[in-house]
C-alpha positions as CSV (number, residue, x, y, z in Angstrom):
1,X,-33.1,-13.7,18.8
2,X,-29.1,-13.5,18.6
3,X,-27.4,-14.2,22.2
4,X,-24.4,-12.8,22.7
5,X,-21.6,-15.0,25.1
6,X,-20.9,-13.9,28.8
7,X,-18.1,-11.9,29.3
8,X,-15.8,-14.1,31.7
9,X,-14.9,-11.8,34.6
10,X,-15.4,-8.8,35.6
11,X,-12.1,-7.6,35.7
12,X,-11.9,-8.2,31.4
13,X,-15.2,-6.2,31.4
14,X,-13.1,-2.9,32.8
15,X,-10.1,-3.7,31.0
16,X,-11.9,-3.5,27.7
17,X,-13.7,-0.4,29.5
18,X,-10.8,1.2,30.2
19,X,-9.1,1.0,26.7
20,X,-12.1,2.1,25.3
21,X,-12.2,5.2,27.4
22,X,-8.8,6.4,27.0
23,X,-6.4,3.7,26.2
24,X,-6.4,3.7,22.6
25,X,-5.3,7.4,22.9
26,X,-2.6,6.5,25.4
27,X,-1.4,3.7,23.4
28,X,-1.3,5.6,19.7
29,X,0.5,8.5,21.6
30,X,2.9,5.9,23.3
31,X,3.1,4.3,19.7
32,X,4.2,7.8,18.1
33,X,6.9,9.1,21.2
34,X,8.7,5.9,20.3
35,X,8.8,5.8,16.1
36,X,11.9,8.0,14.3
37,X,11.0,8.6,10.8
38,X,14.3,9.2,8.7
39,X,14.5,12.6,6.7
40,X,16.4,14.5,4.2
41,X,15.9,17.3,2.0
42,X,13.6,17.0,-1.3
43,X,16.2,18.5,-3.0
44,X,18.2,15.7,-2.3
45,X,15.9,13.5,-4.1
46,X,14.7,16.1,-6.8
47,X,15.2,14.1,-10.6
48,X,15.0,17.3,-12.6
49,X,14.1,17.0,-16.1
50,X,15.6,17.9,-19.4
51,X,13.1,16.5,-21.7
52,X,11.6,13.2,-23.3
53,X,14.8,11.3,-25.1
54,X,15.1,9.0,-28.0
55,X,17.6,6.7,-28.0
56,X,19.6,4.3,-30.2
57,X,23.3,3.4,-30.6
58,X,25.0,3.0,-33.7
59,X,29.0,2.4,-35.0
60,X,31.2,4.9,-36.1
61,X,31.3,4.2,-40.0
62,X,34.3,6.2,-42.0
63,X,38.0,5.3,-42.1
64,X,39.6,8.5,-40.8
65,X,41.2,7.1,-37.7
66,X,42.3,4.1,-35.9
67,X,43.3,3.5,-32.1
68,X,44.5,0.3,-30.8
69,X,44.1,-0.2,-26.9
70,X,46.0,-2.9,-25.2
71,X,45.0,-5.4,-22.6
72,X,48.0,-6.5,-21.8
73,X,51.3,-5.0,-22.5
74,X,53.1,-8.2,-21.8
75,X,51.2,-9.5,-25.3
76,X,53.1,-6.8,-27.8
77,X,56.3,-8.3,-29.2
78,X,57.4,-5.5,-31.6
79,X,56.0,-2.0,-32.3
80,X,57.0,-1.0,-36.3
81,X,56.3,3.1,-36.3
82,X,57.0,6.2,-34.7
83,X,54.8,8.9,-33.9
84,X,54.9,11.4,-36.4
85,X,55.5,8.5,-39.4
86,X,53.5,8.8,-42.4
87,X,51.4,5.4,-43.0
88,X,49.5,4.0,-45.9
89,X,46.5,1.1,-45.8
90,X,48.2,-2.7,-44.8
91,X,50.9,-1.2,-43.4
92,X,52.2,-2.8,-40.0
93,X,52.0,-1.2,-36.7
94,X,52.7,-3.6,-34.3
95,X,53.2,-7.0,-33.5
96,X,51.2,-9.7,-30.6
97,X,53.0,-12.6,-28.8
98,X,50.7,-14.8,-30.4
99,X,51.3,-17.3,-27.6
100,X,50.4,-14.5,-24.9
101,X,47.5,-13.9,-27.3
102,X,46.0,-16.8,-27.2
103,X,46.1,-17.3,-23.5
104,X,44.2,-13.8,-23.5
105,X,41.6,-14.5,-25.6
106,X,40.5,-18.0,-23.7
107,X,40.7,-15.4,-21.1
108,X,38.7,-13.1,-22.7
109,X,36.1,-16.2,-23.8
110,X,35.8,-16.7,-19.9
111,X,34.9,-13.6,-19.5
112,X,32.2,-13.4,-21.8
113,X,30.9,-16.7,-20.8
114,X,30.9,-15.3,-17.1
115,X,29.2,-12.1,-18.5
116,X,26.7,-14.2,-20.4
117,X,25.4,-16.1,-17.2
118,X,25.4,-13.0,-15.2
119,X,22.9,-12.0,-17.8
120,X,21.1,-15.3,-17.7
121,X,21.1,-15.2,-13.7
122,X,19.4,-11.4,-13.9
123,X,17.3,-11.8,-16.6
124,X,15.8,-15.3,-14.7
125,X,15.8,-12.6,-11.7
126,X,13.8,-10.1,-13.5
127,X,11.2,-12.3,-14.8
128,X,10.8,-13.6,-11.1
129,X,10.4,-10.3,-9.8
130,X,7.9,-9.5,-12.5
131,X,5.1,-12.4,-11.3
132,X,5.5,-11.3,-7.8
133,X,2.9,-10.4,-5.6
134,X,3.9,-7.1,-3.8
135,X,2.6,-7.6,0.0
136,X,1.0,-5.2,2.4
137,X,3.4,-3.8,5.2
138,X,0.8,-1.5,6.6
139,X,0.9,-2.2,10.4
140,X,-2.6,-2.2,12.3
141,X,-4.0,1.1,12.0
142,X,-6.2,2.5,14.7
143,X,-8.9,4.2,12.7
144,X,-10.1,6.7,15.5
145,X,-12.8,8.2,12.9
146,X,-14.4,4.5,13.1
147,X,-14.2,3.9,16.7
148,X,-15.9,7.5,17.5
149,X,-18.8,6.3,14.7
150,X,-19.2,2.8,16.7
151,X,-19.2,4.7,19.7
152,X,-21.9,7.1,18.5
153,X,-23.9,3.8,17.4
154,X,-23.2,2.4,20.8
155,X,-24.9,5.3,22.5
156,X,-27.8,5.6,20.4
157,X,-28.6,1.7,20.9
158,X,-28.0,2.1,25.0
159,X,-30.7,4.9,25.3
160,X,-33.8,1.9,24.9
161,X,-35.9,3.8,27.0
162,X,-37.3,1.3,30.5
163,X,-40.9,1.4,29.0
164,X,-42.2,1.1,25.8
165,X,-42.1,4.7,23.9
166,X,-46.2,4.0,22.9
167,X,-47.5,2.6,26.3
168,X,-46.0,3.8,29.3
169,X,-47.6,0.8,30.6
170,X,-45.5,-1.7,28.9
171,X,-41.6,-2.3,30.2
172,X,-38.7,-2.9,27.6
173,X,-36.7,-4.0,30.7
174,X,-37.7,-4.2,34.8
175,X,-35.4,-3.1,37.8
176,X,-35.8,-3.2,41.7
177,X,-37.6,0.5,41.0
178,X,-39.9,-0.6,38.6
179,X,-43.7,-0.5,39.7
180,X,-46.0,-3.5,38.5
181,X,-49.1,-2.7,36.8
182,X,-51.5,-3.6,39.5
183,X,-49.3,-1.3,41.8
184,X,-52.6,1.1,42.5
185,X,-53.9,-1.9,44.1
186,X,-51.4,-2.9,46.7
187,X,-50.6,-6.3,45.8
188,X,-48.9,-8.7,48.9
189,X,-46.3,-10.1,46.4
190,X,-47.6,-13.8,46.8
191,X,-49.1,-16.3,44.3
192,X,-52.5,-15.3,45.2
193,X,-51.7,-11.6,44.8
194,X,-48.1,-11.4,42.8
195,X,-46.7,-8.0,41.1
196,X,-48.2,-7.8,37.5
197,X,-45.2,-6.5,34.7
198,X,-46.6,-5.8,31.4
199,X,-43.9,-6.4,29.2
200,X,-42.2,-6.7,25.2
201,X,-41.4,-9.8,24.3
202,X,-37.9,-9.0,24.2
203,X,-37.9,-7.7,27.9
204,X,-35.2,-8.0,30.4
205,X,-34.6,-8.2,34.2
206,X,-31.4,-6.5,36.0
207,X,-29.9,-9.0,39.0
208,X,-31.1,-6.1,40.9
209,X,-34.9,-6.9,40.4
210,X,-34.9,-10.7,41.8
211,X,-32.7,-9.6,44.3
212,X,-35.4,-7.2,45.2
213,X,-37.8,-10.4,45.0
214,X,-35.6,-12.8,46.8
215,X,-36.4,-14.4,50.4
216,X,-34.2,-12.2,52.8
217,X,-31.7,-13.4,55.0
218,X,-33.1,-12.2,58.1
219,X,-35.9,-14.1,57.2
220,X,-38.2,-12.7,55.0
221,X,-40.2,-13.7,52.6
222,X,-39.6,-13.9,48.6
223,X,-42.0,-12.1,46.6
224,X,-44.3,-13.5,43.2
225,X,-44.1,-11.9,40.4
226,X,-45.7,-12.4,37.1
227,X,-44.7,-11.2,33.4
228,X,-46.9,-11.2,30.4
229,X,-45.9,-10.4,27.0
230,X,-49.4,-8.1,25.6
231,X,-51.4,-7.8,22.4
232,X,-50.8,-4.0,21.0
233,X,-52.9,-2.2,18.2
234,X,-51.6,-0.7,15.4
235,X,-50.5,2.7,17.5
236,X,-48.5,0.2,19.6
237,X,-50.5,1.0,23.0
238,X,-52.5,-2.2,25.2
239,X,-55.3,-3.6,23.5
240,X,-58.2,-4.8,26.1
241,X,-60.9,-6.8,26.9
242,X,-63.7,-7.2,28.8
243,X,-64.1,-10.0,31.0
244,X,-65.8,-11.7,34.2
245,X,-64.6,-10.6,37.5
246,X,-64.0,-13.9,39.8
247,X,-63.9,-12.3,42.9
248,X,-60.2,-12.2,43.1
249,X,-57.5,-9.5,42.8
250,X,-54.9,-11.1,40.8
251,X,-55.7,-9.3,37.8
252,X,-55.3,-12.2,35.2
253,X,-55.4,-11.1,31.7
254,X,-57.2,-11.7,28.9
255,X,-57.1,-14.5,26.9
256,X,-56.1,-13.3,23.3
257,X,-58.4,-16.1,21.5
258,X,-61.6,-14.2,23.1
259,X,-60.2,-10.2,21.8
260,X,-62.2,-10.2,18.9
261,X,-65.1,-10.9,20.9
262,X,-64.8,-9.4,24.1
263,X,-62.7,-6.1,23.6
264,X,-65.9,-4.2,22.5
265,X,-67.5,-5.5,24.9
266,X,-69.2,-2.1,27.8
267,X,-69.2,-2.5,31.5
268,X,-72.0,-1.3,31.2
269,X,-74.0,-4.4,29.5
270,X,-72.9,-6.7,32.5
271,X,-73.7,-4.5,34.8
272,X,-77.1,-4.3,32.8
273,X,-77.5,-7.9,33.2
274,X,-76.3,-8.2,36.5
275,X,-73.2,-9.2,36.1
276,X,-70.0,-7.7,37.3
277,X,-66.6,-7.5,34.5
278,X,-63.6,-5.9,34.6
279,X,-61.2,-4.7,31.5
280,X,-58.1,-6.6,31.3
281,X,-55.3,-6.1,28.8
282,X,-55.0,-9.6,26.3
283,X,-52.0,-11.5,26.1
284,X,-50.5,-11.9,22.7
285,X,-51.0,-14.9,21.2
286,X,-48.4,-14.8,18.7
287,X,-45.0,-15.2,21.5
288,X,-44.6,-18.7,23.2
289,X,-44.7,-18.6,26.0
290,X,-46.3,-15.0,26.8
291,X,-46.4,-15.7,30.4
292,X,-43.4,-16.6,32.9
293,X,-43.9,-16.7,36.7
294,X,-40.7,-16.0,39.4
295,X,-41.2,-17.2,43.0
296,X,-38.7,-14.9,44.9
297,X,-38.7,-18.0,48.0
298,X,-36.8,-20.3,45.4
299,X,-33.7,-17.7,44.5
300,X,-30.9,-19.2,46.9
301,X,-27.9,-16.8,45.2
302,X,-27.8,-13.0,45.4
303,X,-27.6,-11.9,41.4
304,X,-24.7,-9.7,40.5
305,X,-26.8,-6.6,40.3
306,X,-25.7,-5.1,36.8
307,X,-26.0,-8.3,34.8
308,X,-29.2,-8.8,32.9
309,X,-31.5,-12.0,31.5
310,X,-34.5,-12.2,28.9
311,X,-37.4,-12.2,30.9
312,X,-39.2,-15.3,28.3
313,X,-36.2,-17.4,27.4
314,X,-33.8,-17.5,30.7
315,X,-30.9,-16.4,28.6
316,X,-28.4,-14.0,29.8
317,X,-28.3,-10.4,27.5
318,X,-24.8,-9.0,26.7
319,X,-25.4,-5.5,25.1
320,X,-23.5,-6.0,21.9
321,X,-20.9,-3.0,21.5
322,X,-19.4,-3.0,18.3
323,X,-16.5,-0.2,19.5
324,X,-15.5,-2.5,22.1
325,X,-15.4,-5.4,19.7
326,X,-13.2,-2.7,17.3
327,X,-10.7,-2.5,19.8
328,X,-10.5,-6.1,20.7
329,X,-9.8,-6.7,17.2
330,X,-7.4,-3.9,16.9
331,X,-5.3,-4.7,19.6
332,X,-5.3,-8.6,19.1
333,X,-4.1,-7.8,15.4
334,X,-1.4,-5.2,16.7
335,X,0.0,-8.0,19.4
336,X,0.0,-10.6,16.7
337,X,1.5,-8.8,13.7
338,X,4.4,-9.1,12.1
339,X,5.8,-7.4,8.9
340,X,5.5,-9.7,6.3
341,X,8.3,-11.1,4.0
342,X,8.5,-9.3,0.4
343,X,8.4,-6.8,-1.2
344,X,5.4,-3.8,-1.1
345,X,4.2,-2.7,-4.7
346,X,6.5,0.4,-4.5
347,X,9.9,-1.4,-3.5
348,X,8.8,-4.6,-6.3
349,X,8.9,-1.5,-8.6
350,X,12.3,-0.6,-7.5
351,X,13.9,-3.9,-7.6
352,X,12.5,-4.5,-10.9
353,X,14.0,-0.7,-12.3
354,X,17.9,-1.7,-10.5
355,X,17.5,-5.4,-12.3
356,X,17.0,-3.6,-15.5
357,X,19.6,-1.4,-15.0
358,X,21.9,-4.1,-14.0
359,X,20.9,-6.2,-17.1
360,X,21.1,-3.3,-19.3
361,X,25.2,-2.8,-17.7
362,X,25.8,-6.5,-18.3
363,X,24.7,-6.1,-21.9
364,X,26.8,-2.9,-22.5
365,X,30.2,-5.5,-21.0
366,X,29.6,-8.1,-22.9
367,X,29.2,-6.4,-26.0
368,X,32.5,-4.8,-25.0
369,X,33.9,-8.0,-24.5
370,X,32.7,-9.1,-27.8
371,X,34.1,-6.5,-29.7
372,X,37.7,-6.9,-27.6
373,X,37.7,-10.4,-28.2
374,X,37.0,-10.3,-32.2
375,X,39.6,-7.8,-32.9
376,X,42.3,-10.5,-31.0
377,X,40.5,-13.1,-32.7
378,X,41.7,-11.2,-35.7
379,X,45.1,-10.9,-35.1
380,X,45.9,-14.4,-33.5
381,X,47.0,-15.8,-36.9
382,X,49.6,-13.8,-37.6
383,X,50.3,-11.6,-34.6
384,X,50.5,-8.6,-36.8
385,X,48.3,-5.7,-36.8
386,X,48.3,-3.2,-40.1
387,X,47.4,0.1,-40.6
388,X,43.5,0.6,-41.6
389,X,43.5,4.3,-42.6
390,X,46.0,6.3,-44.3
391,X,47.5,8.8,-42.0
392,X,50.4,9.6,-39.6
393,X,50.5,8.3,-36.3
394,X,49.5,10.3,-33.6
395,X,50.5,8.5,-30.6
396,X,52.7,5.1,-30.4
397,X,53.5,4.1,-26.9
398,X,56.3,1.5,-25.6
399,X,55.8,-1.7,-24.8
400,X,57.5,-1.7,-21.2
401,X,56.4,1.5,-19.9
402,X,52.4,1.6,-21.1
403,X,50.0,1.5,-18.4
404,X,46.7,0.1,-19.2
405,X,44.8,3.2,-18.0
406,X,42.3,3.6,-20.7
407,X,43.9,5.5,-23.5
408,X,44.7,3.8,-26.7
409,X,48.6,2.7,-27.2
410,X,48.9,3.6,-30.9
411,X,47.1,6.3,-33.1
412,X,47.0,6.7,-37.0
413,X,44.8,9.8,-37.3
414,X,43.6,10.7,-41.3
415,X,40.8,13.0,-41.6
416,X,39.4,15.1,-38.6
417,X,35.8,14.3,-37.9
418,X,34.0,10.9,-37.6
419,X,30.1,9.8,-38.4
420,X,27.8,7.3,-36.7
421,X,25.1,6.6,-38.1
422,X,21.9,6.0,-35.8
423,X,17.7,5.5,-35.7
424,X,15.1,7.6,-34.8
425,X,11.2,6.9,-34.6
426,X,8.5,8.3,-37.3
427,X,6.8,10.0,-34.0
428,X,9.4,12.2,-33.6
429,X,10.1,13.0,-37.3
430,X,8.3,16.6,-36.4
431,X,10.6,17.5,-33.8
432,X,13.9,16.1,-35.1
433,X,15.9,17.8,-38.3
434,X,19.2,18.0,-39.9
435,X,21.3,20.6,-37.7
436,X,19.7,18.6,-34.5
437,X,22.4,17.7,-31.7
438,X,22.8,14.2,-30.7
439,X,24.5,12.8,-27.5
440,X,27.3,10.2,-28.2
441,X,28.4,7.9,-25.1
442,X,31.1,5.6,-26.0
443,X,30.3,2.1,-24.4
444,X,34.6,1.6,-24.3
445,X,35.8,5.1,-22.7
446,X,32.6,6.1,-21.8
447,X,33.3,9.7,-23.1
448,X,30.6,11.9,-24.7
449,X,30.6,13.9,-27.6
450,X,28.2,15.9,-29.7
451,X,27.2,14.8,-33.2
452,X,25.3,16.8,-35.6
453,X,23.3,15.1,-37.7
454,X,23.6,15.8,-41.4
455,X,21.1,13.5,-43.3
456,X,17.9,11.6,-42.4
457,X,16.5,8.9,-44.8
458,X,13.3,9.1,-46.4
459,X,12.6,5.8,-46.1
460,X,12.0,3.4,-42.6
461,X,14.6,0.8,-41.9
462,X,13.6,-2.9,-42.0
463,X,14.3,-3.2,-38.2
464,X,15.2,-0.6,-35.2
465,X,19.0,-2.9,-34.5
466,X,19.4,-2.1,-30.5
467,X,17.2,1.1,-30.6
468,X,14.4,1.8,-28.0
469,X,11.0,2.7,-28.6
470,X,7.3,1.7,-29.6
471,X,8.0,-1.5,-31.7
472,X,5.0,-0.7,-33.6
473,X,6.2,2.5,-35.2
474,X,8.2,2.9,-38.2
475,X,12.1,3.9,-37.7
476,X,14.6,6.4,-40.1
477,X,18.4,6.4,-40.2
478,X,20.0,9.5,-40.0
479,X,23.8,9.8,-40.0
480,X,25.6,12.7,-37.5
481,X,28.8,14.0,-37.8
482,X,31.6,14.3,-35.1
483,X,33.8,17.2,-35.1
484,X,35.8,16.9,-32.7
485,X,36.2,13.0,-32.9
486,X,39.8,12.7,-30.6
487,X,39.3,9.8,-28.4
488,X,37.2,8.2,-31.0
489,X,37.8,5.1,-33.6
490,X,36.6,3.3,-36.4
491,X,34.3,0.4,-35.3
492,X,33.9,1.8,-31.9
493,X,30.1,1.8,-30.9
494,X,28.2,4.5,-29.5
495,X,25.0,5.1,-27.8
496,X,23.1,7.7,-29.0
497,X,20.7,10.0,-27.4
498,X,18.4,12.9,-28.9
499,X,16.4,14.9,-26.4
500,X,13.2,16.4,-27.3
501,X,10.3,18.5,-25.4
502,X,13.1,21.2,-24.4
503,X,10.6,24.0,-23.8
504,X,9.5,21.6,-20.8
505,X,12.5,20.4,-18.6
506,X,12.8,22.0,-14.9
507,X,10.3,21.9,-12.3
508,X,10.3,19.6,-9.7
509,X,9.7,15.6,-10.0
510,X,10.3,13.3,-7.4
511,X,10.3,9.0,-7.3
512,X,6.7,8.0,-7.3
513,X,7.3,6.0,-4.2
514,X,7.7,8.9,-2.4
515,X,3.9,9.4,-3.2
516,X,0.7,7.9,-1.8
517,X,-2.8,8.2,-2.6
518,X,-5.9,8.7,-0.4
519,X,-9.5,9.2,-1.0
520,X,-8.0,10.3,-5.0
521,X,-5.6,12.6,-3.7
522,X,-1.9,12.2,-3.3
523,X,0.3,13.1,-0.3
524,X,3.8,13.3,0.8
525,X,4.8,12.4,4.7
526,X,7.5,15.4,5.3
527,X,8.6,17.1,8.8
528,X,6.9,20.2,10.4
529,X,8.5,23.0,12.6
530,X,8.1,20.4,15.7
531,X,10.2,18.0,13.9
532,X,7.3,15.6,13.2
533,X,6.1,13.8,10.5
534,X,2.4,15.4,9.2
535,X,0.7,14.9,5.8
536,X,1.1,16.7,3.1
537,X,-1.1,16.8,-0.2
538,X,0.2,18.0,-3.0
539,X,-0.8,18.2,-6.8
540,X,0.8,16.2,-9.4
541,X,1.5,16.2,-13.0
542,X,3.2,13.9,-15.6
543,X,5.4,10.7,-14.7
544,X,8.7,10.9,-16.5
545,X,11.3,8.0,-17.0
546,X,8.6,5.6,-15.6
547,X,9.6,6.6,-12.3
548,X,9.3,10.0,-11.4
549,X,6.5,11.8,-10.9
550,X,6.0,16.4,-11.2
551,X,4.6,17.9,-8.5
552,X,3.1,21.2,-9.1
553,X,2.0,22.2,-6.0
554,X,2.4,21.5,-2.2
555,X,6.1,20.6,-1.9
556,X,9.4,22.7,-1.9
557,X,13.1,21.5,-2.6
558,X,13.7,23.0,0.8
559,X,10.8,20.4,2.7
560,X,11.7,17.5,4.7
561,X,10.7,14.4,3.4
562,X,10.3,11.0,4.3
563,X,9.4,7.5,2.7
564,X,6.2,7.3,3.3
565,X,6.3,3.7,3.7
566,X,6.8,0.9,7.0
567,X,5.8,1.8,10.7
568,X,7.7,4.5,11.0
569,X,6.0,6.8,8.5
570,X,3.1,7.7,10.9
571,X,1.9,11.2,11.6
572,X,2.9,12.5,15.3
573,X,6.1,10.6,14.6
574,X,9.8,12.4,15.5
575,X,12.2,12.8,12.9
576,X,15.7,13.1,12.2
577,X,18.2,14.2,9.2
578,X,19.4,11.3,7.4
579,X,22.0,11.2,4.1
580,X,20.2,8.2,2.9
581,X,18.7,7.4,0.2
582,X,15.2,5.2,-0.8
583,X,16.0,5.2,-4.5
């Protein structure tokens, strides 16, 4: 039999009473009037699409032109040509301090060394934030649904019926109404004569009843009373016997070891012999003991009237109420929590997608740097610096007025038009052809131009150089053309980028963490005409970039949304328009 512990006062008995009742309610709606959920327009946060991308970065290859950018003006000593002069291969354009020089290129090796463990320190970073464990920051969550269904089970188990649903006769619990079994016969209430209850073995006893029992304080007698557990048949009703009557009125049952015997047993065939019986229920054999006796005399306290004890084992019952024991445990979680340290699985993802991009910016400077510091490197020996195309000079500035603002200092233009040659993968050979458009992004001025590509091999290249894409997959050069190439020199990298799948940019696609997922289906937390944060489902489609996500259905540029994330994102809760930004 599981025995469940007293509750300690009365007072915690209402309490939990009283938040059952209607506190929850009070306390979610108090919860909700003081959370502000942040909001902004999903336009704001719209992606848009313009296709899947390959990408790839290559050099630009022919000799038609040749810039020279300065990183110091202090470094130039002597500039040898004019703009407008005519120049041929080897020809000198300007000369380095080489002094100067070599101070700027130990400067320039700091730099890169300082690049280099800025790469080390992110990439050290990444791989950290890659064997994280995202945490949980969902606050306790009051799961009304659940408490209503404990409720329901609450009430179902509380409507026990006081007698036994079979035999009316037999009590599942007694109070200071109930009428003993030997009630027709008007018993005194003493040992001789005490009340008779018929009873499950699992009975109980409300205070009420032995104060009902107990000696009065006006003087009064306590009463007897006397509780047997019964033998039931298979229907669940009394099963009886026949056996002597002793002259007496107490109405003692049956033994149980003499049912087999004795139950079939007719009044009759006594009476035949001359003997007088009487048919008694039997006491079941099987419970230990079966039998408990109360003398009301010996009861000095007055019971608290509503509390209740098992009739056969003394113990106090404590209906068990698993919506009470919900709340407990919901409200001891919601005083004791705190938001724990780390990251969720949504903002891991975002720290791990801004470490990237801050690697993949730390890579682009020091190849930058690279590149600045072997074309120093090169002239450190002499100072000089000759002409690499044949051409006229385009643009020679002076020494003491240049500003290092990003252009070059000195021009020798030859041919118009530059190439650049890059890779693209066999899974896109179908959608990729000469006369296709590629996207050129210098990694030094960071200008873009368009390239038309002219040729693509027939054959894969051994490796994909700094190229992007499914390592297992074979890759082909192809080499594009620049037209209009001002801006542009030989040597100077580019990254390249061909976009494919045009037929299926537009719609609307949104950063996944903006989207959670319930029961299978995904939803949004966005502001209704009140101002207040509801759910919204929507319908999704394909994940682009690895970040965003298309929704099809259920959302509008013109919707209020909010990150659906930390104790703020609640239904019920108020909103307000915010500029900010969760990606």
């Amino acid at each position: 039999m599981k025995i469940k512990k007293v509750i300690i006062t009365v007072a915690v008995v209402a309490v939990v009473g009283a938040a059952a009742a209607g506190g929850v309610y009070a306390y979610k709606s108090y919860q909700q009037n003081q959370l502000v959920a942040e909001v902004q327009r999903v336009g704001n946060i719209s992606w848009g699409y313009w296709g899947d991308s390959a990408t790839s970065y290559g050099m630009v290859t022919n000799d038609s032109s040749q810039e020279i950018y300065l990183a110091d003006s202090k470094t130039v000593k002597k500039v040898y040509v004019e703009e407008g002069d005519t120049v041929e291969v080897g020809d000198p354009l300007l000369e380095y301090d080489t002094a100067e020089l070599r101070i700027e290129i130990e400067r320039k090796k700091l730099e890169l060394s300082n690049i280099q463990n800025d790469i080390a320190i992110a990439t050290h970073a990444l791989e950290t934030l890659k064997v994280t464990k995202p945490v949980d920051k969902t606050p306790p969550f009051l799961d009304t649904d659940l408490q209503q269904k404990y409720e329901e089970i609450n009430a179902t188990q509380n409507r026990m019926p006081e007698k036994d649903v079979n035999d009316s006769r037999i009590y599942n619990y007694i109070t200071e109404t109930s009428l003993p079994y030997n009630a027709a016969d008007n018993p005194k209430g003493t040992k001789d004569d005490p009340y008779i209850f018929y009873c499950n073995k699992d009975a109980y006893v409300y205070g009420s009843f032995f104060n009902s029992i107990r000696a009065t304080e006006n003087g009064g007698d306590g009463k007897y009373a006397v509780f047997y557990v019964c033998k039931k048949d298979s229907s669940g009703k009394m099963v009886f016997a026949t056996v002597p009557v002793s002259g007496d009125n107490t109405g003692t049952p049956g033994d149980s070891q003499d049912t087999e015997s004795t139950e079939t047993v007719e009044n009759t065939e006594n009476a035949q012999n001359g003997r007088a019986s009487s048919s008694q229920p039997v006491l079941d054999g099987s419970v230990s003991p079966n039998t408990v006796s109360f003398d009301g005399n010996n009861m000095p306290i007055i019971y608290d009237s509503e509390r209740m004890w098992y009739i056969f084992t003394g113990e106090e019952y404590v209906p068990d109420s698993a919506a009470d024991n919900y709340l407990d445990d919901f409200f001891n979680s919601a005083m004791e929590w705190e938001e724990p340290v780390g990251y969720t699985k949504e903002e891991l993802a975002q720290a791990i997608w801004e470490k990237e991009m801050e690697i993949k910016t730390l890579d682009i400077q020091r190849r930058q740097q690279e590149l600045q510091l072997q074309n120093m490197q090169g002239t450190a020996s002499d100072g000089m610096v000759y002409a690499e195309v044949a051409g006229v000079v385009k643009t020679a500035g002076d020494p003491d007025e240049y500003q290092n603002d990003g252009t070059a200092f000195l021009v020798v233009s030859g041919d118009e038009g530059l190439y650049v040659s890059g890779t693209i993968s066999e899974l896109l050979l179908g959608d990729v052809a000469v006369g296709t458009v590629v996207s050129a992004n210098s990694w030094e001025s960071g200008m873009t131009f368009d390239a038309t590509i002219t040729e693509i091999s027939d054959y894969p290249v051994n490796n994909n150089g700094w190229g992007e894409g499914n390592p297992n997959a074979s890759y082909y050069a192809y080499t594009a053309y620049i037209e209009d190439s001002s801006g542009l020199r030989n040597g100077e990298y580019l990254d390249l980028t061909i976009s494919t799948n045009q037929s299926e940019t537009g719609g609307l696609y949104i950063e996944k963490a903006y989207v959670r997922q319930e029961d299978g289906k995904s939803y949004c937390m966005i502001a209704d005409e009140n101002d207040q944060l509801k759910k919204q489902y929507v319908v999704t489609g394909k994940t682009i970039y690895g970040s965003a996500v298309e929704i099809k259905s259920g959302l509008t540029e013109d919707d209020r949304i909010a990150f659906p994330y930390g104790k703020n994102a609640v239904e019920g809760a108020a909103v307000e328009e915010s500029s900010n930004m969760y990606w």
